[in-house]
N, C-alpha and C positions, 0 to 999 in steps of 0.2 A: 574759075576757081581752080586754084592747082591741086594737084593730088596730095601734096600733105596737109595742105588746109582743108581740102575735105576728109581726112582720114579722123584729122583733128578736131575737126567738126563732131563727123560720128561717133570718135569713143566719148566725146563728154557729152552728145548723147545716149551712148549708152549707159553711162553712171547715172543720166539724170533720169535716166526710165529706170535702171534700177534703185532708185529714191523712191520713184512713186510706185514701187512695190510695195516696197520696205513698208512705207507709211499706211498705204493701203492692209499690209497683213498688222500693222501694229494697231491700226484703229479695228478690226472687225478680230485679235489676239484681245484687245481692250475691254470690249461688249462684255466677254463671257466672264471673266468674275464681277461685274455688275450687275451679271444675273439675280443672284439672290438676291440683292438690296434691293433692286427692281421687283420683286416678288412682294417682301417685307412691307415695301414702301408705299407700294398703291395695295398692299391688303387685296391680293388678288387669289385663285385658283392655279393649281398648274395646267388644268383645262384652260383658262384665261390669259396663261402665258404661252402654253403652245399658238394658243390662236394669234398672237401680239407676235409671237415669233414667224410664223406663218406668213402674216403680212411683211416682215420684212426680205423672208424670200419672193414675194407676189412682188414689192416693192423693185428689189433686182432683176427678177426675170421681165417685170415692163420697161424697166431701162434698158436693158439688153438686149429686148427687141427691136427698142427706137434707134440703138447708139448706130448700129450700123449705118443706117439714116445719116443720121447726123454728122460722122465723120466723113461721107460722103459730099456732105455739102461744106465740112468748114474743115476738116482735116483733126490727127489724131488729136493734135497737142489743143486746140481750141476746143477741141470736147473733155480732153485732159482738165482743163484749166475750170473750165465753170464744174465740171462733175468733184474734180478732186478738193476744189477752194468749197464746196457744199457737203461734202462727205468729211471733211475737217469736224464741222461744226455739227454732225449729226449724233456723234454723244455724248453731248453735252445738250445736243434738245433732248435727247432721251433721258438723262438723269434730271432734268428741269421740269419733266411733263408732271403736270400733279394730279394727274385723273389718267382714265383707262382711256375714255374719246383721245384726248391731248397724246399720249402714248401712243396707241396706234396709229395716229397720223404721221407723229415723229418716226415713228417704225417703219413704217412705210417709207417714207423720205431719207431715212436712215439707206435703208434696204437700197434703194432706187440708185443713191450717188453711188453706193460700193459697187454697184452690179453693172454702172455705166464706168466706173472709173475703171474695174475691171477688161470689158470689151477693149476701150481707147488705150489703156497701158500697153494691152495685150497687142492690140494694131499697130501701137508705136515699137514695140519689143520686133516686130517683123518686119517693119520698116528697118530701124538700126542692123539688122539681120542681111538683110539686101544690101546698103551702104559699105558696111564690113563683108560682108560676103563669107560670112561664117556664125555659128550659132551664138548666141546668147539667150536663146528661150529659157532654157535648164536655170542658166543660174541667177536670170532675173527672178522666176518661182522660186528660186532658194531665198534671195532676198524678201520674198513673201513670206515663206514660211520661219525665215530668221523673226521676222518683223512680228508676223503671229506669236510665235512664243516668247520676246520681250514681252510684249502686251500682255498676254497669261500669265507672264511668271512674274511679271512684276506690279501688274495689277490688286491683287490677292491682299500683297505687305502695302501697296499703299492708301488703298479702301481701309482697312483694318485701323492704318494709324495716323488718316488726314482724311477720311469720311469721302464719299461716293462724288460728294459736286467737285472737290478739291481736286480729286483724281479725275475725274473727264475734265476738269479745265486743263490741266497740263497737257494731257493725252492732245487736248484740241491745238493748243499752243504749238508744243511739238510737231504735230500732222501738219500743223497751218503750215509751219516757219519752210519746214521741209517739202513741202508739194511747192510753195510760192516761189522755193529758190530753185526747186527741178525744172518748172515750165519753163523758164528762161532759155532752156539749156538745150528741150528736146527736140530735134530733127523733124522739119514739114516734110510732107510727102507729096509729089507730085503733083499738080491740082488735079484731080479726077475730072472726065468727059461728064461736060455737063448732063449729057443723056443718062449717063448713070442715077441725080440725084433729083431729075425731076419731082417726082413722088415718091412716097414710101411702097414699095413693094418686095416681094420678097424673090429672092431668086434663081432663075429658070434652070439653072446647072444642078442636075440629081448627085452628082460627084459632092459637093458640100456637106449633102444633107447627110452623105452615107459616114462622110468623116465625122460630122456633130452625131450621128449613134456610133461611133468607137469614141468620141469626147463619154457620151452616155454613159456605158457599157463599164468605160476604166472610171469614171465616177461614182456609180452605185457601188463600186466594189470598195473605192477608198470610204466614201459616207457610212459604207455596212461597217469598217472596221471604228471608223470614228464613233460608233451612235451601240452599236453591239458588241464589241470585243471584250468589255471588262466583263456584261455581262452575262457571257457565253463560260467567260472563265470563272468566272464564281459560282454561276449556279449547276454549270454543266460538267466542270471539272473540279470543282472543290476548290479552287482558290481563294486567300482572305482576302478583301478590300485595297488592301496595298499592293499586294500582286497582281490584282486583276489590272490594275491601274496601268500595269507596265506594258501592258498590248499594245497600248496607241502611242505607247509614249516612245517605244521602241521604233514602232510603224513611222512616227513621223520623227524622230531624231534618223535615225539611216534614210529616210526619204529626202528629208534639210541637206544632208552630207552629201547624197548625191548628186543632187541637182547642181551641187556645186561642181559638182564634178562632170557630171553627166555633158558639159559641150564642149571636153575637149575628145568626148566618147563620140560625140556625135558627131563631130569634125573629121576625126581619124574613119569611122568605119559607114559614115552617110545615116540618115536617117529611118531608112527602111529596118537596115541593119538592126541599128540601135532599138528600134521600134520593136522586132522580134524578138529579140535577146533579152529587152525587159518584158514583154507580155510572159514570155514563156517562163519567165522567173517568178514572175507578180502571179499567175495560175498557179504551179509549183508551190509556191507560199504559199497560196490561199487553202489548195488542196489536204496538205501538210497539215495548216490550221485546223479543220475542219474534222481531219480524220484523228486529231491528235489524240492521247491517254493520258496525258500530263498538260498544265497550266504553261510549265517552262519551257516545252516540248512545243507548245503554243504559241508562246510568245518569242521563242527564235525564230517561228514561221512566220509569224505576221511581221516578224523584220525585215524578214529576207523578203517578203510580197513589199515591204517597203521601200526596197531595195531596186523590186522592177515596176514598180508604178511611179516611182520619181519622176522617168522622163517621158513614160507616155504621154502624159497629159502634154506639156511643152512642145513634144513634137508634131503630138495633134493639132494643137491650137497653130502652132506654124505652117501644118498644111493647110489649116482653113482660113490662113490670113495670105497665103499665096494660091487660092483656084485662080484658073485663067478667062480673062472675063468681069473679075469685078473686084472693089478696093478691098484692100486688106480688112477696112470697118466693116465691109457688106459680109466677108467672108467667117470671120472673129466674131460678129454675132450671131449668126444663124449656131456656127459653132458651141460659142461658150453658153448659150441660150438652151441649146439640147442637153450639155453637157450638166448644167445645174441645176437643169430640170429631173435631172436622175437623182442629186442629191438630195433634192425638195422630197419627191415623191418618196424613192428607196425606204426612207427608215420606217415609216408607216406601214410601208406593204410587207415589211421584215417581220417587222410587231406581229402584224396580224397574223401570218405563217407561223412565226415561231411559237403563238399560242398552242395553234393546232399540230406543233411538230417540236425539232428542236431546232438550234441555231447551229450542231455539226452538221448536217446536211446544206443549209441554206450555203454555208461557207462553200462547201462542196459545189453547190452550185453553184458559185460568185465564179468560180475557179472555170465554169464553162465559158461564164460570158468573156472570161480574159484570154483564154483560146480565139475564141471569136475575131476578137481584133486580132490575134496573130494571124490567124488566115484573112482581114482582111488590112495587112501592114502594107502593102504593096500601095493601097491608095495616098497611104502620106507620103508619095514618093514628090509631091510639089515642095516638101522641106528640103530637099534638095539645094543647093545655091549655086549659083553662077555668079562670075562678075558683072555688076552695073557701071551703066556707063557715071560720068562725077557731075552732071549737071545736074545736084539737087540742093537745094536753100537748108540756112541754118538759121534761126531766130528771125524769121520775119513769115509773114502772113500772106 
């Protein structure tokens, strides 16, 4: 294969992985104004919805165990293809379930395809990364979080004026048409040594495990802003309902903008680099946040902390989809697995502090854990790239 045909090969897999971002953040952007009608609809508790929500993270975090498995034995785009064509269709089993049994199962299966499509994107995203020989993690997660906030912001007007089933059919149509026409498209990886996929085990390299706790660490800090910000600012500092609103909405509008930007940052100045430069920002914000006297004071800090946790995560998941020793799936799930494990847990453990304390302090303390990975940036030095040699397959199996 000559070198522009495999170059050409790679960038339209790299469009085609950033498709199945896109789709991936527009179907789980989707879920959440379905929420309430979901509530309304089966006559439930918000105790009974936490629990239904619950299972859909248990749901993801068992996928994300297995996927690395998996991609080991069939490669990224093959676990892409049955995870992504099943997660299409997951809500729309969830606005069809007519009981709470029926729902949590749907939740569940919901949960599982997003959390495996997630691993396998994220393993293909590192692949194309190798091929090109330069980053696209950054702004494949930007196409996630573009995709999230379609899903939300357009959700909302279309429940309201074509009813809850109307909207997850399109939502599915959409996701289908778009995941169906990307797998065509994406880059196989190597076949991995078969010794690698004999059994499911988990692996022997301590180096991963340290990277999936900085995945942890920069995730509980993004979860705490997402699940506590508005209400740190309302009750903490006196903000109305609409201002408070503007915490996360700030956090993740400059987070979206970055990431677009964030790999020709990371290109220019290497990953470590990049890696320190936003910890010590995304800390800096947090801290800021935390110690503020004002709501607006507030909310320009949790921009600016959105500002350095854009490319953490991206650059983390690229050093754990390149340790040396095992495939990019083995490495991407132990990773994204720890890392969502912080968001599952974090809001809970916040709740519970923040009864016995307040939420400026806890910020304060988010603000340590994000030092943490500054001093331990040195490990995602595997994000690094070199050139590959051009013997690798485009569209076959």
């Amino acid at each position: 294969m000559s070198v522009q045909i495999t170059m050409q090969a790679a960038t339209r897999g790299r469009w085609a992985v950033a498709g199945i971002f896109l789709a991936n953040g527009f179907l789980t952007g989707s879920w959440a104004p379905q929420i309430p009608v979901f509530l309304t609809r089966l006559d439930i508790s918000k105790f009974t919805l936490g629990l239904l929500i619950l299972l859909f993270g248990a749901g993801a975090v068992t996928a994300m165990t297995w996927c690395g498995h998996l991609i080991s034995r069939h490669g990224s785009r093959a676990v892409l293809r049955w995870f992504g064509l099943c997660g299409s269709l997951g809500l729309l089993a969830v606005a069809l379930a007519p009981n709470v049994p029926l729902a949590a199962i749907a939740m569940f299966i919901f949960g599982g395809s997003i959390g495996g499509m997630d691993v396998a994107m994220n393993a293909n995203a590192v692949a194309v990364e190798r091929r090109l020989s330069r980053a696209i993690m950054s702004s494949s997660h930007g196409f996630w979080s573009l995709g999230g906030f379609a899903g939300g912001a357009l959700g909302g007007f279309a429940i309201q004026n074509y009813g809850h089933f109307a909207h997850a059919t399109v939502v599915t149509v959409l996701a289908f048409a778009v995941i169906a026409l990307a797998v065509g498209y994406l880059i196989v990886e190597d076949k991995p040594e078969a010794a690698e996929h004999r059994k499911f085990s988990l692996p022997a390299n301590p180096l991963v495990y340290l990277v999936g706790l900085m995945a942890l660490l920069t995730m509980v800090s993004e979860g705490a802003v997402l699940d506590w910000a508005a209400l740190y600012l309302q009750q903490e500092l006196g903000a109305d309902l609409a201002i408070a609103g503007l915490a996360y909405a700030a956090f993740s509008g400059v987070m979206a903008l970055m990431r677009f930007l964030g790999d020709g940052v990371r290109n220019r100045f290497g990953a470590v680099a990049t890696l320190r430069g936003s910890a010590l920002a995304a800390a800096a914000g947090m801290l800021v946040a935390g110690l503020s006297p004002s709501p607006w004071l507030a909310i320009a800090a949790f921009a600016f902390c959105g500002f350095g946790i854009a490319n953490m995560v991206p650059i983390i998941f690229s050093a754990g989809g390149n340790q040396e020793g095992m495939s990019s799936g083995t490495g991407m799930s132990v990773v994204t697995t720890m890392g969502y494990s912080g968001i599952l847990v974090a809001p809970s453990a916040i709740g519970f502090v923040a009864e016995h304390s307040s939420f400026g302090p806890i910020f304060v303390a988010l603000s340590g854990l994000l030092i943490v990975v500054l001093l331990m940036a040195g490990l995602a030095h595997r994000a690094e790239f070199a050139p590959e040699p051009d013997g690798f397959q485009v569209g076959s199996t």
